[in-house]
C-alpha positions as CSV (number, residue, x, y, z in Angstrom):
1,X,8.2,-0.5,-45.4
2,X,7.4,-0.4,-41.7
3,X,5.9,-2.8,-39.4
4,X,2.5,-0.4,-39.8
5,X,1.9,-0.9,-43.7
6,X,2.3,-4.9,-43.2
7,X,-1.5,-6.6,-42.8
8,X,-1.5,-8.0,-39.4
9,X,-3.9,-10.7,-39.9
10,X,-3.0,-12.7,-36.9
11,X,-0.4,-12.7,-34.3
12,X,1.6,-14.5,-32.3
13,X,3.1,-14.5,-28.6
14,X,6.0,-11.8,-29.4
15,X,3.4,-9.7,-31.6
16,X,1.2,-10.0,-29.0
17,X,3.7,-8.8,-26.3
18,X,5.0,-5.8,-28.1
19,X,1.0,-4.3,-28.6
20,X,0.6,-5.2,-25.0
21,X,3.8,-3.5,-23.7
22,X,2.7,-0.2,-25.6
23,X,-0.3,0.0,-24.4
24,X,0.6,-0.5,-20.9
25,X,3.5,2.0,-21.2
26,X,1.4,4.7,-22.8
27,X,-1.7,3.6,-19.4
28,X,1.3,4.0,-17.1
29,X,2.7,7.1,-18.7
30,X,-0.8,8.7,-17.6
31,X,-1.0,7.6,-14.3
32,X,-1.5,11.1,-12.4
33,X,-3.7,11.6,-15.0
34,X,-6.1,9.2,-14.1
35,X,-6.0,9.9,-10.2
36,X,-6.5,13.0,-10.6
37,X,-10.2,12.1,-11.9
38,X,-10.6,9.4,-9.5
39,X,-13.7,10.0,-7.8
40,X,-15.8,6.6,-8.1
41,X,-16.6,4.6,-5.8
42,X,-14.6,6.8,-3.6
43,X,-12.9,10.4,-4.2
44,X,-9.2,8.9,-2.8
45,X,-7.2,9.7,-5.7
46,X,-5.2,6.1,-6.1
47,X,-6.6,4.8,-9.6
48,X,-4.3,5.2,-11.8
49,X,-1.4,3.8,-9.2
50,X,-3.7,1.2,-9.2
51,X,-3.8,0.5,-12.6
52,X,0.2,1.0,-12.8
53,X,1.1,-1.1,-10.2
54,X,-1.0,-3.3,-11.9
55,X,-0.4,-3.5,-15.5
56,X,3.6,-3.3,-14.2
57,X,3.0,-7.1,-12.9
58,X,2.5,-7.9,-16.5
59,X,4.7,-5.9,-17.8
60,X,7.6,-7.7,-16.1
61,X,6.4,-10.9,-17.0
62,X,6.1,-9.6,-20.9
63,X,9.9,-8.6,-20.1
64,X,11.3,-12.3,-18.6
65,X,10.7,-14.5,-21.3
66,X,9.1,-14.4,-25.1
67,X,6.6,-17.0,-25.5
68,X,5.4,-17.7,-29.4
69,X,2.5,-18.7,-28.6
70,X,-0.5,-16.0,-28.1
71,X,-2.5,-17.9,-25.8
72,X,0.2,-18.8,-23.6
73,X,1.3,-15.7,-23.6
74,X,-2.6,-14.1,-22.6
75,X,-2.0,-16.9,-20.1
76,X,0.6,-15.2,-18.2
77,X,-0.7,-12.0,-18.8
78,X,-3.8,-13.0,-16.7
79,X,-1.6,-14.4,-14.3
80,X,0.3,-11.7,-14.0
81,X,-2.4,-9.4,-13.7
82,X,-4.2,-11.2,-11.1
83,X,-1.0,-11.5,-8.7
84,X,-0.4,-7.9,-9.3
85,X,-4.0,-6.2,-9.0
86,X,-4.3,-3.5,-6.6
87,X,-7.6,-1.5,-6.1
88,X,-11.2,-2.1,-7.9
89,X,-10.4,-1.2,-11.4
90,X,-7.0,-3.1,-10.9
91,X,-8.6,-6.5,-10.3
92,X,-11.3,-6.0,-12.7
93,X,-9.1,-5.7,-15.3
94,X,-7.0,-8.6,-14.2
95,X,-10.2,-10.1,-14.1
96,X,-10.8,-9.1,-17.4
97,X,-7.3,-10.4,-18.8
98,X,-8.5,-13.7,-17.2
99,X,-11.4,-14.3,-19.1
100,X,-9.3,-13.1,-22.5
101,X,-6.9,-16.1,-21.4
102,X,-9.1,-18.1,-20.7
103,X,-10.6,-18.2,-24.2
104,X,-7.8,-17.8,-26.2
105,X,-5.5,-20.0,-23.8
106,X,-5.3,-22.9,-26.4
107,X,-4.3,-20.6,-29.9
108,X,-1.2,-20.2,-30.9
109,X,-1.8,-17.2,-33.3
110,X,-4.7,-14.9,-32.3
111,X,-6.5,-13.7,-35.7
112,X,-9.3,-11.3,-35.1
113,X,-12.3,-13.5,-34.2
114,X,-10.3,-15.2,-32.2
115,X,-9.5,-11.9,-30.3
116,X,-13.2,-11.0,-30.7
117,X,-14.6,-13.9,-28.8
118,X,-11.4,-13.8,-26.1
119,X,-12.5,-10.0,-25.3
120,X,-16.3,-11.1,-25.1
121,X,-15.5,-13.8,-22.5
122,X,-13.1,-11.3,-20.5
123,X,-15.6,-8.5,-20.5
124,X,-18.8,-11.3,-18.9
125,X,-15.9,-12.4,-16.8
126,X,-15.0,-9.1,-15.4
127,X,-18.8,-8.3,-14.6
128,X,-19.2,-11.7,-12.6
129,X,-16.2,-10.3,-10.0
130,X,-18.8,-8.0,-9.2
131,X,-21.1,-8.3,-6.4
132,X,-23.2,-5.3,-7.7
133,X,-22.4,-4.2,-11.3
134,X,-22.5,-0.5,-12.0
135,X,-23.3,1.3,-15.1
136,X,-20.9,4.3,-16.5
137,X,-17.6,2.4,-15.0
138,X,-14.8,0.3,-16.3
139,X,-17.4,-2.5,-16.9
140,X,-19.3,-0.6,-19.3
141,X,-16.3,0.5,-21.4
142,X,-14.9,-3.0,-21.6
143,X,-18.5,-4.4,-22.5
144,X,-18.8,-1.5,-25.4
145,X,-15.3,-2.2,-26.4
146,X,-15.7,-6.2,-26.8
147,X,-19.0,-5.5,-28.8
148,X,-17.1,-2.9,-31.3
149,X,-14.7,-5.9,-31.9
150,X,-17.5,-8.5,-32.0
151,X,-19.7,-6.4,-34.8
152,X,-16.2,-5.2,-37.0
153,X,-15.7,-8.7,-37.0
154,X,-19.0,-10.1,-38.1
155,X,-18.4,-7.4,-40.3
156,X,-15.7,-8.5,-42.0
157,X,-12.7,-6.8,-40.9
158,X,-9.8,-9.3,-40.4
159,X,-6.7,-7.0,-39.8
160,X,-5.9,-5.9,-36.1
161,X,-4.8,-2.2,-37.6
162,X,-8.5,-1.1,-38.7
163,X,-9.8,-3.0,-35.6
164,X,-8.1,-1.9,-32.9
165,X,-8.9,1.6,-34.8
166,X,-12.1,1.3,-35.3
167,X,-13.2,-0.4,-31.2
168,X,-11.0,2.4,-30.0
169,X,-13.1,5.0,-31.3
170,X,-16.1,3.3,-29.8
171,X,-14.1,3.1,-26.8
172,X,-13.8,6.2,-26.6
173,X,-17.7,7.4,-26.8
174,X,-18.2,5.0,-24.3
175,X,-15.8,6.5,-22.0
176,X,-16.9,10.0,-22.6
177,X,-20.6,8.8,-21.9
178,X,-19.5,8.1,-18.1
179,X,-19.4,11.6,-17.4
180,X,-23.3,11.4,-17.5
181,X,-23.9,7.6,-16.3
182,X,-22.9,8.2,-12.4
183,X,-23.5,11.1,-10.3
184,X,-20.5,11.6,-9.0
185,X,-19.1,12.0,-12.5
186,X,-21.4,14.0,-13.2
187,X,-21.5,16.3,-10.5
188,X,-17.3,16.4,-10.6
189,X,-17.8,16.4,-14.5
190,X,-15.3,13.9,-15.5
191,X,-15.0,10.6,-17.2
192,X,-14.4,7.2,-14.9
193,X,-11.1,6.8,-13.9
194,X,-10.8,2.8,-14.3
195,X,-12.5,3.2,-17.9
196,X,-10.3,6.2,-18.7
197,X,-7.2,3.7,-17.7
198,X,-8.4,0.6,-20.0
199,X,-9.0,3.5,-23.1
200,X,-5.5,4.2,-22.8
201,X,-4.1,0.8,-22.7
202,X,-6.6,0.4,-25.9
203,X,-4.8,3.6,-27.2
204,X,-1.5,2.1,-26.9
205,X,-2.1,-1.2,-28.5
206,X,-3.8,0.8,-31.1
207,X,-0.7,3.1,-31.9
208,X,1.8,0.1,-32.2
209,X,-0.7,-1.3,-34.7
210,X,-0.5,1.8,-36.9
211,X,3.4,2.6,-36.3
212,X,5.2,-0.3,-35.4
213,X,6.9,1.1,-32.3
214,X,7.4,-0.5,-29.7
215,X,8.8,0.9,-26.1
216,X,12.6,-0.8,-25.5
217,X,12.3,-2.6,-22.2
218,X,14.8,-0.5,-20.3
219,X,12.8,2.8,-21.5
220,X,12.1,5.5,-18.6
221,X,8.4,5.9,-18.8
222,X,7.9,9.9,-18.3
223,X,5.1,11.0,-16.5
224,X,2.8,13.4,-18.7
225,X,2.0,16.1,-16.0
226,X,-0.9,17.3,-14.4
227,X,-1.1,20.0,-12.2
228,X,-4.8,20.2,-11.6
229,X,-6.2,19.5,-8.4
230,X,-7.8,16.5,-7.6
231,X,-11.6,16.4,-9.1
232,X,-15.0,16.0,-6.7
233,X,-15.1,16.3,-3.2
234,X,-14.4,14.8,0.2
235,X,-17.4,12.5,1.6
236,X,-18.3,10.6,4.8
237,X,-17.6,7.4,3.9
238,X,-19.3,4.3,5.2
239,X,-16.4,1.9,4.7
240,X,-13.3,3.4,5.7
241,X,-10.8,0.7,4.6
242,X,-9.6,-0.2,0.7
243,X,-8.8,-3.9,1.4
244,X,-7.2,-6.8,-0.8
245,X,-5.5,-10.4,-0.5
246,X,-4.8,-13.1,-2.5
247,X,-6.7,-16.4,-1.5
248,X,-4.6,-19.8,-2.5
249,X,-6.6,-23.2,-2.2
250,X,-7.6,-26.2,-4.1
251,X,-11.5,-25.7,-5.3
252,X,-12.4,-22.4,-4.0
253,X,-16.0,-21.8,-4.4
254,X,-16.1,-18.0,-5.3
255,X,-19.6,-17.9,-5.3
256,X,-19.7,-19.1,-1.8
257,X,-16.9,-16.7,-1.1
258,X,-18.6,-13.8,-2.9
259,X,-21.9,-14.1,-1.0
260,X,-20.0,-14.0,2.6
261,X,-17.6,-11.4,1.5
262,X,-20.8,-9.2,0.5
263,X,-22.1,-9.0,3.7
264,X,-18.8,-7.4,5.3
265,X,-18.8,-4.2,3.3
266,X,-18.8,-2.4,-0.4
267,X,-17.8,-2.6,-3.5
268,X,-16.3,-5.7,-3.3
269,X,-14.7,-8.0,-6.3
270,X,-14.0,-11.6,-6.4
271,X,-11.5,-12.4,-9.4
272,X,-10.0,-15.1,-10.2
273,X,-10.3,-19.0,-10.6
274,X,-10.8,-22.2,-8.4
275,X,-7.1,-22.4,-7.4
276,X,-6.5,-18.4,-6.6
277,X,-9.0,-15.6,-5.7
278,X,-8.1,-11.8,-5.7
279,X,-10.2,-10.1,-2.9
280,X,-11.5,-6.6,-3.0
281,X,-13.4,-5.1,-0.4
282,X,-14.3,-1.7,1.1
283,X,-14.9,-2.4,5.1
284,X,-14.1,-0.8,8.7
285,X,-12.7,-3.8,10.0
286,X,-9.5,-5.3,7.4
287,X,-9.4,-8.2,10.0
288,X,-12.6,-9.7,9.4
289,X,-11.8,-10.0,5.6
290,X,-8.6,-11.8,6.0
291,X,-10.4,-14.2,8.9
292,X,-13.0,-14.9,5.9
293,X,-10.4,-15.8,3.2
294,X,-8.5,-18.0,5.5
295,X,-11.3,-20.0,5.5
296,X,-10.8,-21.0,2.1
297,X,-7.4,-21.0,1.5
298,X,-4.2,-19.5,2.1
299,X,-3.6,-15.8,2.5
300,X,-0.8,-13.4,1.1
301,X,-0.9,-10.7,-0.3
302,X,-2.7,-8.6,2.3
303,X,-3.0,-4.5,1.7
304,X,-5.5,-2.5,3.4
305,X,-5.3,1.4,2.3
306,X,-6.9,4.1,4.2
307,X,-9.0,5.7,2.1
308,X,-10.3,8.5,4.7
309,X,-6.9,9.9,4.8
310,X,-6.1,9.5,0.6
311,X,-8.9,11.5,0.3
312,X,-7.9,14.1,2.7
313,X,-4.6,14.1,1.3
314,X,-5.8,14.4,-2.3
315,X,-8.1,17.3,-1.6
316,X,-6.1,19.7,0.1
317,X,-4.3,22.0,-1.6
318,X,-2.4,23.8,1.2
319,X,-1.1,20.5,1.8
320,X,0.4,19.7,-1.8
321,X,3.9,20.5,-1.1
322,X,5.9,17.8,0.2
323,X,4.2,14.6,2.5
324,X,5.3,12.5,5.2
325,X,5.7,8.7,5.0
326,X,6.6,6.2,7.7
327,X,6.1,2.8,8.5
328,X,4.3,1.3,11.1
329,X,7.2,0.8,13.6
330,X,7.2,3.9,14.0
331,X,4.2,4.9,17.1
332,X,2.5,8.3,17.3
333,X,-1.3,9.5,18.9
334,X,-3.8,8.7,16.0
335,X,-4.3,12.5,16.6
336,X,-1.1,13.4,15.5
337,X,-0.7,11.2,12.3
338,X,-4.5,13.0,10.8
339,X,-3.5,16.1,11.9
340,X,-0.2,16.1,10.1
341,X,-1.1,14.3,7.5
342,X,1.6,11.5,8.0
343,X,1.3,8.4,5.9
344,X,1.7,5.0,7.3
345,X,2.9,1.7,5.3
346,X,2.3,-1.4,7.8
347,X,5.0,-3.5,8.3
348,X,3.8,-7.3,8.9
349,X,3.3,-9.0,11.8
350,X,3.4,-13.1,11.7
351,X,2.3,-15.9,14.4
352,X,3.7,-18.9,12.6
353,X,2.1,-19.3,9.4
354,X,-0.7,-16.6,10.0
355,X,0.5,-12.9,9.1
356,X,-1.2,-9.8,9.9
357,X,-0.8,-6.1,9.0
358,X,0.5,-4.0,11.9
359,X,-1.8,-1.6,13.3
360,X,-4.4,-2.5,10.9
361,X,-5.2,-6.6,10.5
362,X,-4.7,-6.6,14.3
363,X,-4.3,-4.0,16.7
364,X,-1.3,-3.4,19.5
365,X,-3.9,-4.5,22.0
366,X,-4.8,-7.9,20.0
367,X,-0.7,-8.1,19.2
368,X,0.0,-8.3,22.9
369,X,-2.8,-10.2,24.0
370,X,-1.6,-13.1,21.7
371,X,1.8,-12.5,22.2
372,X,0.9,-14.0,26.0
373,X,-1.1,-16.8,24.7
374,X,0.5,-18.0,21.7
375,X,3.4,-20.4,22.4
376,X,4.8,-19.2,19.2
377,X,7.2,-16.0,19.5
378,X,5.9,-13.5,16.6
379,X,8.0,-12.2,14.1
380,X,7.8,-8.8,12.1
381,X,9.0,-8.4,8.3
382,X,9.1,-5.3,6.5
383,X,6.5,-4.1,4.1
384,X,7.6,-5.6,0.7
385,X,9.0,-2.4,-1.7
386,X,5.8,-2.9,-3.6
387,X,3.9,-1.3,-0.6
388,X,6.0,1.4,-0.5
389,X,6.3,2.1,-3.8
390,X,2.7,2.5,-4.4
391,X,2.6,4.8,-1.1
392,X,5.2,6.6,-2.9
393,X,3.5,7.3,-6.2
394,X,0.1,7.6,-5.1
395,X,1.1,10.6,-2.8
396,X,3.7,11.9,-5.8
397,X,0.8,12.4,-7.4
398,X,-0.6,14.6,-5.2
399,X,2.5,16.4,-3.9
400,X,5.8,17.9,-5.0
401,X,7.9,15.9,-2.9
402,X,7.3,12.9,-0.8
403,X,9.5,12.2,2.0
404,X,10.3,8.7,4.5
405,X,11.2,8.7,7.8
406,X,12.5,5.0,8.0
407,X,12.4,2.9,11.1
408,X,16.6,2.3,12.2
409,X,18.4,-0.3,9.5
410,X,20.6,-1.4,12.6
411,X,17.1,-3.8,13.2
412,X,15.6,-4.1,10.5
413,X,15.7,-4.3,6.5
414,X,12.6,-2.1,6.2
415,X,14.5,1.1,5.5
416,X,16.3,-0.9,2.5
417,X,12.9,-1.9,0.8
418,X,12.0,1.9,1.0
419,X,15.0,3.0,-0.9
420,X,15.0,0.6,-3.1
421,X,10.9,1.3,-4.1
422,X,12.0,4.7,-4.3
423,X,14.5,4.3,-6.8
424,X,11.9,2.3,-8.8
425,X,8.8,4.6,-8.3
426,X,7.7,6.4,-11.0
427,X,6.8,9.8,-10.3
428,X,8.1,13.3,-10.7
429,X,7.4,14.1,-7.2
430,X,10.9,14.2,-5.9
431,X,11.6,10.9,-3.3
432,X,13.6,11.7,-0.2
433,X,14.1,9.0,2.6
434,X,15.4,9.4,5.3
435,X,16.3,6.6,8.6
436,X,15.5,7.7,11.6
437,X,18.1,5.9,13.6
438,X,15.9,5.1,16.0
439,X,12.3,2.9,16.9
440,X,9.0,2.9,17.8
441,X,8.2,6.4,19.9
442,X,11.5,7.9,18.4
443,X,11.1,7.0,14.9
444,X,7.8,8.7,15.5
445,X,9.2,12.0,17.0
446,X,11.3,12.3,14.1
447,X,8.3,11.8,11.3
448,X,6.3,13.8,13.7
449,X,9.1,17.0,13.1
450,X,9.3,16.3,9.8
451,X,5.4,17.1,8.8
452,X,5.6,19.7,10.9
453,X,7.6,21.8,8.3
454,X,6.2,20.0,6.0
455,X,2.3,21.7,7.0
456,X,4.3,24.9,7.6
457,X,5.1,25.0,3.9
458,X,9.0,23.7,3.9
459,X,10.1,22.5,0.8
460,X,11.6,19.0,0.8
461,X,15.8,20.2,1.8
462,X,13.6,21.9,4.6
463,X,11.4,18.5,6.0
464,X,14.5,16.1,5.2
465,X,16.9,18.7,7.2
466,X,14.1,19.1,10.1
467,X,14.0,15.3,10.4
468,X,17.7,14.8,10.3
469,X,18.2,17.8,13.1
470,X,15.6,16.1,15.0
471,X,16.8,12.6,15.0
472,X,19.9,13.7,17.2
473,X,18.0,15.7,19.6
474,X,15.4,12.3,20.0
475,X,16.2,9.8,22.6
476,X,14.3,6.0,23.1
477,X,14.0,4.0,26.2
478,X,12.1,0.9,27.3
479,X,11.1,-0.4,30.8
480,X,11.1,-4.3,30.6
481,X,9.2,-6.1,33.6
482,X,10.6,-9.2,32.1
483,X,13.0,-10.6,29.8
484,X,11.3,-13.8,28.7
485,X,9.9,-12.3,25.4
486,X,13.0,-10.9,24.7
487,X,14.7,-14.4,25.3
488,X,11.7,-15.9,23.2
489,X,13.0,-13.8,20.1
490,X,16.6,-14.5,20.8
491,X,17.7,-10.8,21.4
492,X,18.3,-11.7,25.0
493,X,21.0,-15.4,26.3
494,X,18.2,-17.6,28.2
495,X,21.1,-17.5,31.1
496,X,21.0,-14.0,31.2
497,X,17.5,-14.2,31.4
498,X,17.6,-16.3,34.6
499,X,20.2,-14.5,36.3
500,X,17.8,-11.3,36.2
501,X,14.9,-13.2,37.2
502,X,17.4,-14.3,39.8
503,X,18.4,-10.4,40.7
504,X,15.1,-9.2,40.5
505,X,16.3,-6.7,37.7
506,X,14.2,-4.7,35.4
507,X,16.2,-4.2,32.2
508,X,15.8,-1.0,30.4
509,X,15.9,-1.1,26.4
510,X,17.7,1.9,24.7
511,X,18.1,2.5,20.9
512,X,21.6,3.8,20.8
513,X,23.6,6.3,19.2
514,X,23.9,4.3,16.0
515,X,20.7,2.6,15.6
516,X,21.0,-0.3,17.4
517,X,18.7,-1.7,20.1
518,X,20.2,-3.0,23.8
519,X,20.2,-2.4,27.3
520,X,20.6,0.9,28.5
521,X,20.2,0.2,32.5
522,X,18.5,-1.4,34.8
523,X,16.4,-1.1,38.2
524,X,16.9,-3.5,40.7
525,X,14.4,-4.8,42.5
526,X,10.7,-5.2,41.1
527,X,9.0,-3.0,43.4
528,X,7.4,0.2,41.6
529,X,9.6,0.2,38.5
530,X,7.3,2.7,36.5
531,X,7.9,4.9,38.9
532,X,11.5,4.0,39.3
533,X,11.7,4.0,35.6
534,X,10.2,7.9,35.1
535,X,12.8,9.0,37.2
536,X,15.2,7.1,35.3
537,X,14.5,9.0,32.3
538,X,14.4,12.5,33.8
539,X,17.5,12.5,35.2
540,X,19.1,12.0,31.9
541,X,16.9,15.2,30.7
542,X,18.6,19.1,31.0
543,X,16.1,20.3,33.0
544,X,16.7,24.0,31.5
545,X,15.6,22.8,28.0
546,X,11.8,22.1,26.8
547,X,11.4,18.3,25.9
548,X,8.5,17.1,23.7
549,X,7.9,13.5,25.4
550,X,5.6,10.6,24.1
551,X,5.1,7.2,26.5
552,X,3.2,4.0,25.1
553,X,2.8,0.8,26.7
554,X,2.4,-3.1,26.5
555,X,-1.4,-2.8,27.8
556,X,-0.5,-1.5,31.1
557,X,-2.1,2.0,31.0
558,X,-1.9,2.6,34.7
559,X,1.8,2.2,34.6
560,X,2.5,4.5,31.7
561,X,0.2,7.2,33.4
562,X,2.8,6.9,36.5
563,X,5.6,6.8,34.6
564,X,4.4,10.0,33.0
565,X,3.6,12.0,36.1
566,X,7.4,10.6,37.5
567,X,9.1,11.9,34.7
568,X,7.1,15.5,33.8
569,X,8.4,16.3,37.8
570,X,10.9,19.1,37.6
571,X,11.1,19.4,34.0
572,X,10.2,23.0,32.1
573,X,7.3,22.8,30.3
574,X,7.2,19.5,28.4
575,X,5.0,18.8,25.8
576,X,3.2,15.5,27.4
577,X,1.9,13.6,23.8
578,X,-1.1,11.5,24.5
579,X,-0.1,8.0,26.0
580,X,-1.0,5.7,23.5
581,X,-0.6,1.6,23.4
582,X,3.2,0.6,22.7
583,X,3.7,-1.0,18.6
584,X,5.7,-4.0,17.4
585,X,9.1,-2.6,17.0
586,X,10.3,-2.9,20.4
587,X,7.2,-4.5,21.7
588,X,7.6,-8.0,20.3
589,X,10.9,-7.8,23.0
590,X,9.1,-6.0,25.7
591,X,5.9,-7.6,26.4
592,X,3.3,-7.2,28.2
593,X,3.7,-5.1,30.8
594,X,6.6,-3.2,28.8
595,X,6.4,0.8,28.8
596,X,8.7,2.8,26.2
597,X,9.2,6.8,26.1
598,X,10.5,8.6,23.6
599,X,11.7,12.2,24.1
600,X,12.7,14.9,21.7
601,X,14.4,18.7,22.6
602,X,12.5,21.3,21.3
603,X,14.1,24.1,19.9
């Protein structure tokens, strides 16, 4: 007799765990599904990552331990969830898990009006995370799913098999009612995306409860396909940013926190408890959102996800072929990244205790403006492979292939956390890194060739063989007009540090042949060194071939613009990128004052 033709009248932690880890597998398993249909509150195409990257958080916790006991085991499902939520319906339904916990924390078997009364608290609990509740969303499904329980209940039906059937169907209706609740569904005719995700978890649970089959842990979830574009439309939107963090503290008041948060942007959600507080936000400024949560706690966990470009990149068909990823070392003219379509995962920037995403929590300006203040030298970490794993299956969604151009491993382990999401992502797009060998300006040359053949229709051998060809025809220098920042961070001896103080010597950075960062030269005496440093630089350029050249600086635009006209003397044609302020990678060793250039032969 199989699992299915036993009455399941009330289970325990590892019953619980199996209905849980089919369900999530068969949500996961649909993930390009549901961001295809992603168009509320904003057309960007990332719901069903969301949802994954999620529901994957519990789904390793499932995996670590077995736990007999239902409640605790809903305990650290909640948990789980609310660590791992990404993106509205994410922590709504870690909400959601929260308030199932939270009710059915103390039983050790879970018969159905226990579960009944858990999913009525978890579906009010999700609609308090929300500053302003909308009809014909997640929220609405979950409500009509915990009443379908509720009234099969009061009805008398005792066995998780015909209840999970029987709320599933009703589910179901409810989900298909969206498509006329909201506007934008209705105008894009399709369901909501976040309800659509919690249906199929439903559907999952449901089917272990009728078969008895449960996913092994080590199973490769496949993808089911989808080859339609992405539903609705690009709009102007009023809040440009898709922000989160976690907020750690003793007695947070979430109300309190809720009412401030409101007033910075849209579509915000507050879930959580007292102790920890999942932010979501939709704001210009990710900055000011982080500031606010500081105020009450602890910050981690910060993510802030351009939702302008995700919607551009979802929308475009000419564009579905392979995309472009780099990280935020890597510096190129804001004009250049929209116009190619490159996608950027921030690495993290930290003063002390207080982190900040690169580029996006705080600008270069901001970064080097407190790098002269601050007494305490910064220090940059790479993205964690979370962040690039999402990156990498939200765009394999969208595209064929996805391809990274990784800043040099010789510095940093940033490139390693991209391979190693990459090995773990689930998509069928096909995932291609490549490192750059090279920092800042050059890193960016090389991403910059790579979505170049990319937009010109390449295939992914084509990009990855474009980027590798143009990583040995890119060269990286940086004009240093002191060495005590790169003492500060130890990649400079303090004595050597005093004897060029001493010598009046300008250092010049170079990445080198392998990767590596050190000095490359120097220009003695302090008088005009941008100057002194242009010409440095063209006289290691054939002035017979074309060079593609990009200068940023440390907040010193007047001596990048002479730098600039020093070096374009004499030289054939070069194609002069905007100057544009210098990043992290090499400027938490340059400094103020510091310019870089980066030049690449065109071919």
């Amino acid at each position: 007799m199989s699992a299915a033709a036993l009455p399941a009248v009330a289970l325990n932690g590892t019953e619980l765990s199996k209905a849980l880890r089919a369900g999530i597998h068969r949500l996961i398993s649909r993930e390009e599904v549901i961001n295809k249909i992603n168009v509320f509150p904003v057309p960007d195409g990332d719901t069903g990552t969301n949802l994954a990257l999620t529901l994957q958080a519990v789904l390793t916790a499932l995996r670590k331990a077995a736990d007999g006991h239902a409640g605790q085991t809903l305990t650290r499902v909640a948990d789980a969830a609310l660590d791992g939520a990404r993106g509205n319906s994410g922590a709504i339904l870690a909400q959601f898990l929260l308030g199932v916990g939270d009710r059915a924390g103390h039983l050790a078997e879970l018969t159905a009006e226990g579960f009944a009364d858990a999913v009525g608290g978890g579906a009010a609990y999700a609609r308090e995370s929300l500053a302003e509740p909308r009809e014909g969303t997640i929220l609405t499904v979950l409500s009509d799913f915990a009443g379908a329980v509720q009234r099969a209940v009061q009805g008398g039906v005792r066995e998780f098999q015909p209840l999970f059937r029987d709320a599933l169907a009703t589910a179901r209706r409810s989900l298909e009612a969206t498509r006329e609740q909201l506007d934008m569904l209705r105008r894009a005719n399709v369901v909501d995306a976040g309800a659509l995700g919690f249906v199929e978890l439903v559907a999952g649970m449901s089917e272990y409860f009728d078969t008895g089959v449960v996913p092994a842990d080590d199973a490769v979830i496949e993808i089911v396909r989808d080859d339609e574009m992405a539903a609705g439309t690009e709009q102007d939107l009023a809040h440009r940013w898709c922000t989160e963090c976690t907020v750690t503290g003793q007695g947070i008041d979430r109300r309190r926190l809720r009412e401030e948060a409101s007033t910075l942007g849209s579509s915000l959600v507050v879930a959580g408890t007292q102790s920890k507080v999942r932010l979501h936000l939709h704001l210009n400024e990710p900055a000011r959102l982080f500031e606010l949560a500081a105020r009450y706690g602890a910050v981690s966990g910060e993510k802030a996800d351009d939702m302008q470009r995700q919607q551009e990149m979802a929308h475009h068909e000419s564009r579905r072929q392979v995309a472009v990823v780099t990280d935020s070392a890597a510096d190129l003219p804001e004009s250049v990244l929209e116009a190619l379509d490159i996608h950027v995962v921030p690495v993290r920037v930290h003063f002390g205790t207080q982190s900040y995403l690169d580029k996006v929590g705080m600008s270069p300006e901001q970064f080097f403006a407190e790098l002269a203040r601050n007494p305490q030298h910064p220090k940059t970490s790479q993205p964690p492979p979370g962040d690039f794993r999402r990156a990498f299956e939200f765009l394999g969604s969208h595209y064929r292939a996805v391809v990274y151009v990784g800043l040099t491993a010789r510095v940093s382990g940033t490139y390693q956390s991209a391979e190693t999401a990459a090995a773990r992502a689930r998509t069928r797009a096909r995932l291609l890194t490549l490192d750059s060998g090279t920092a800042a300006l050059g890193q960016g040359l090389v991403a910059m060739r790579a979505a170049e053949v990319a937009a010109g229709g390449g295939d992914a051998e084509a990009v990855l063989e474009a980027a590798g060809a143009a990583r040995g025809r890119t060269r990286t220098w940086g004009c240093l007009t002191t060495l005590e920042f790169a003492v500060r961070g130890g990649r400079v001896p303090r004595w050597a540090g005093r004897i060029a103080d001493l010598l009046r010597v300008s250092p010049i950075l170079a990445v080198r042949a392998d990767g590596s960062v050190g000095v490359g030269g120097a220009l003695f005496g302090r008088r005009n060194p941008y100057r002194r440093f242009g010409r440095f630089v063209r006289r290691r350029l054939d002035p017979s071939k074309r060079w593609r050249i990009g200068i940023s600086h440390a907040n010193v635009p007047g001596g990048a613009a002479i730098v600039r006209d020093a070096l374009a003397e004499g030289l054939q044609d070069p194609e002069l990128l905007p100057i544009i302020p210098l990043g992290t990678a090499l400027g938490v060793h340059g400094g103020p004052g510091c310019v870089v250039v980066a030049v690449q032969e065109l071919t």
